[in-house]
C-alpha positions, 0 to 999 in steps of 0.5 A: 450478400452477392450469389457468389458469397451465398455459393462460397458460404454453402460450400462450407469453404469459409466455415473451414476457413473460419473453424482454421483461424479459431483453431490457430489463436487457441493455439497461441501461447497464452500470455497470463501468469496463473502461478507465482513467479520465481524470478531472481532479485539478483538480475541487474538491469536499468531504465531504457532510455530516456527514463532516468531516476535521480535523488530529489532529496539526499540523505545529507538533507537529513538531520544528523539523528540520522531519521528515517523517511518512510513517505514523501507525501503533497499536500497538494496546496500549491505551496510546493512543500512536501511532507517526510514522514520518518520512522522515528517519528518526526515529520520533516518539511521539505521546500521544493523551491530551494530543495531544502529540508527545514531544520524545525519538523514540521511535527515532532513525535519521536519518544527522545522528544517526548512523543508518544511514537515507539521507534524499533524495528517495524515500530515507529511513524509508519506514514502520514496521509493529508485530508482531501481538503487539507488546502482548506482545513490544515489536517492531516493523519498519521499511523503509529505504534505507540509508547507504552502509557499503561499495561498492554498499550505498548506497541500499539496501533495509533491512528491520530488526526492533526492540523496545521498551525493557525499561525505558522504554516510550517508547522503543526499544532501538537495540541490539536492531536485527536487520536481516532483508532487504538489497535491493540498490538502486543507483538512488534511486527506485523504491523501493516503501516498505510493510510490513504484516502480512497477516490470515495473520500473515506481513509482507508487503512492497512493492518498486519495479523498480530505478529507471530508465525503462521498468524498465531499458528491458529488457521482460520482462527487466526486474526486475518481470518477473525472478523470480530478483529481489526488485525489482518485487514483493510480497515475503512471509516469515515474521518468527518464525523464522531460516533453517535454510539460511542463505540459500542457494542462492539468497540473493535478499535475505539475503546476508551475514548470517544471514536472521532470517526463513523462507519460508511453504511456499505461497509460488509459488516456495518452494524454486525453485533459480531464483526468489526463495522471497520473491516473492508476485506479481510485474509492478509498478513503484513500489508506494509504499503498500498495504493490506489489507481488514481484512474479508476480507484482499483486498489493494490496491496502489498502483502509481505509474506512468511518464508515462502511469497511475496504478494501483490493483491489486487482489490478491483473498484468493483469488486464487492466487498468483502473480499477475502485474500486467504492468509493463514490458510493460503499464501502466494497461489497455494496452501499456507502448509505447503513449502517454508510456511508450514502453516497449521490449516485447521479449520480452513476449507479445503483447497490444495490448488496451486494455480491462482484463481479470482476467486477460488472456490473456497472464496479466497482471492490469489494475488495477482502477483507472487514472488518466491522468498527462496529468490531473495525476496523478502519485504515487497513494498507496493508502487502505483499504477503511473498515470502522470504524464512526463514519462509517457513509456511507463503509461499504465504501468505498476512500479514496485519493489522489495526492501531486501532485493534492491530493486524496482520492478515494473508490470509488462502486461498488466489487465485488471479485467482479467487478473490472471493476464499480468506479467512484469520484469525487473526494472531498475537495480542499486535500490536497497531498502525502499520502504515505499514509494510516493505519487504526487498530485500531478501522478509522477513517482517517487522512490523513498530509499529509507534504508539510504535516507535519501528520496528518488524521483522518475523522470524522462531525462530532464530531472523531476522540474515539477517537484520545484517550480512551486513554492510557498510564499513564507520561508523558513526564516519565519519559523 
């Protein structure tokens, strides 16, 4: 340092310089959203341009017994194909290379066919998700609430692995059905409702409360807060094993058949006498759809909320687990007794606050996201973080929506370090009834608007050429 930077430092000058410019930023506006939100559903808005999203299947590709898709799921095997599972139960084969649906299922389980799948209101095929090595051992694994096949079974969670045709690749083999999970589930909603495996090579699985209000209006005994239950959870196993132990002592979801999975060894709770080994974080209500960032394996789940918040909660790679969001005692960034839940919170520690922590003191975790049911919300369906490369503008960005707003809506400012620091705005309006939406192999998104019966795609303005320049070099005249 020159004497004349010495001299300027020892008149305190550039201290009072240094102690000003501190003081401006610590007056900055803090951009962090530290409560839910309270933005209307009713805003229209639309994509700034050049992003487009146009249909990629319509509806009149679909059967005339009018079923519902609930996923658009790449096997990721070079062959083009996409896979529509349906919430009646069938499993349609979609062709990209002449962007027709085949008029044989790939897999046929609805009840009317004399499949096991119960179809109802939030019952049904809830969604499908291929083995990593599915190019090389043809598997693939659904969830389902189940036909009633004895006392207490009806309605039941259904977790079952099946495998491609040896012979014809453009259908299953019904006879290779292998069920790996049993949830009982008396209740017709609350059912959570997806599979997806996680960047560790393990199935991760979501699974709702059990149904009835306020979780049984039981506080802290409520399923999401039990953990000798698998309702209410994030569910997590190996799919490459069986069960040495045959499912007990405690059997959680593989009682009375052989459990054709096992329990990865850092599970929170493996080999607990008391507590489910399958459980991976615990304190939701209804997480109808989850996803993982394909860039970092963070994982963010859609919880549906109870008259009061819509939740979006995000469950960091590194965070360890268990990680406990709070429902029955905490919805949204507040008690679960405060406002339109009213919720029992007995037995739940005590924690008024409203202004959403990560963690709190009490433990749980705040979603990252919130939004009011009093603004239209009502059922929000968790996007992906965009990580493709053919709509650069969305680069990074959280893509969701609600199945009763009609809308999509994006992150503006999104930072998984600091979860507090996210903001988003409405993105795209006219899309009623998503029921959730897809990420193909290369990252590019999907909107599946069930209650339409057609799949969107999002692009830059020159369609989603991708989804169709593959194909499969057997066509549907082989069937």
């Amino acid at each position: 340092m020159d004497p004349t930077h010495r001299t300027l430092f020892r008149s305190g000058y550039l201290w009072f310089l240094l102690v000003a410019v501190l003081l401006l930023i610590s007056f900055q506006p803090v951009f962090a959203a530290t409560s839910c939100l309270s933005d209307s559903c009713a805003t229209q808005c639309s994509p700034p341009g050049p992003v487009q999203i146009s249909t990629l299947v319509p509806a009149t590709e679909f059967p005339a017994t009018a079923d519902i898709p609930v996923g658009f799921v790449d096997p990721d095997d070079n062959s083009g194909r996409r896979f529509i599972p349906t919430q009646q139960g069938a499993i349609l084969l979609w062709q990209g290379s002449d962007m027709q649906v085949s008029p044989t299922p790939y897999l046929d389980l609805r009840s009317a066919s004399g499949g096991p799948v119960a179809f109802g209101g939030e019952r049904g095929l809830l969604s499908m998700v291929m083995d990593p090595e599915f190019a090389s051992n043809g598997r693939f694994y659904v969830f389902y609430t189940r036909n009633n096949e004895g006392t207490g079974t009806q309605g039941d969670v259904v977790i079952e692995r099946y495998e491609q045709s040896g012979i014809n690749p453009n259908v299953a083999d019904p006879g290779t059905a292998t069920r790996l999970m049993i949830i009982n589930h008396p209740v017709s909603n609350h059912n959570g409702g997806t599979l997806a495996f996680g960047p560790d090579g393990f199935l991760y699985i979501s699974t709702g409360d059990g149904g009835g209000g306020c979780d049984g209006n039981l506080g802290i005994n409520g399923d999401g807060q039990s953990d000798d239950t698998l309702d209410g959870k994030m569910l997590r196993i190996d799919v490459r094993g069986i069960d040495p132990d045959g499912g007990s002592p405690d059997s959680c979801g593989k009682a009375g058949f052989t459990p054709n999975y096992t329990v990865p060894s850092d599970n929170p709770f493996f080999e607990s006498p008391s507590a489910c080994d399958e459980i991976w974080s615990l304190g939701l209500r209804n997480p109808f759809r989850f996803s993982f960032d394909r860039a970092n394996g963070d994982m963010y789940i859609a919880d549906v909320g109870q008259r009061n918040w819509e939740e979006i909660n995000l469950l960091r790679a590194s965070q360890a687990a268990p990680v406990n969001f709070g429902w029955s005692c905490r919805e949204g960034c507040s008690s679960s007794s405060t406002g339109s839940s009213s919720c029992s919170t007995t037995g739940c520690p005590v924690d008024a606050g409203t202004t959403c922590q990560f963690p709190r003191a009490s433990g749980f975790w705040d979603p990252v996201m919130c939004h009011s049911n009093s603004e239209g919300w009502e059922s929000i369906i968790a996007g992906y973080r965009y990580r493709g490369s053919n709509v650069p503008s969305l680069a990074g960005d959280f893509i969701y929506s609600d199945a009763n707003c009609g809308q999509i809506w994006k992150t503006d400012t999104l930072d998984p370090a600091n979860p507090a620091a996210v903001s988003a705005s409405c993105w795209a309006s006219g899309f009623q009834g998503v029921y959730s939406f897809a990420e193909d192999h290369l990252g590019e998104l999907y909107i599946v608007v069930g209650a339409a019966g057609r799949i969107d795609c999002i692009h830059n303005g020159e369609g989603c050429t991708w989804a169709t320049s593959l194909f499969f070099e057997d066509s549907f005249e082989s069937e």
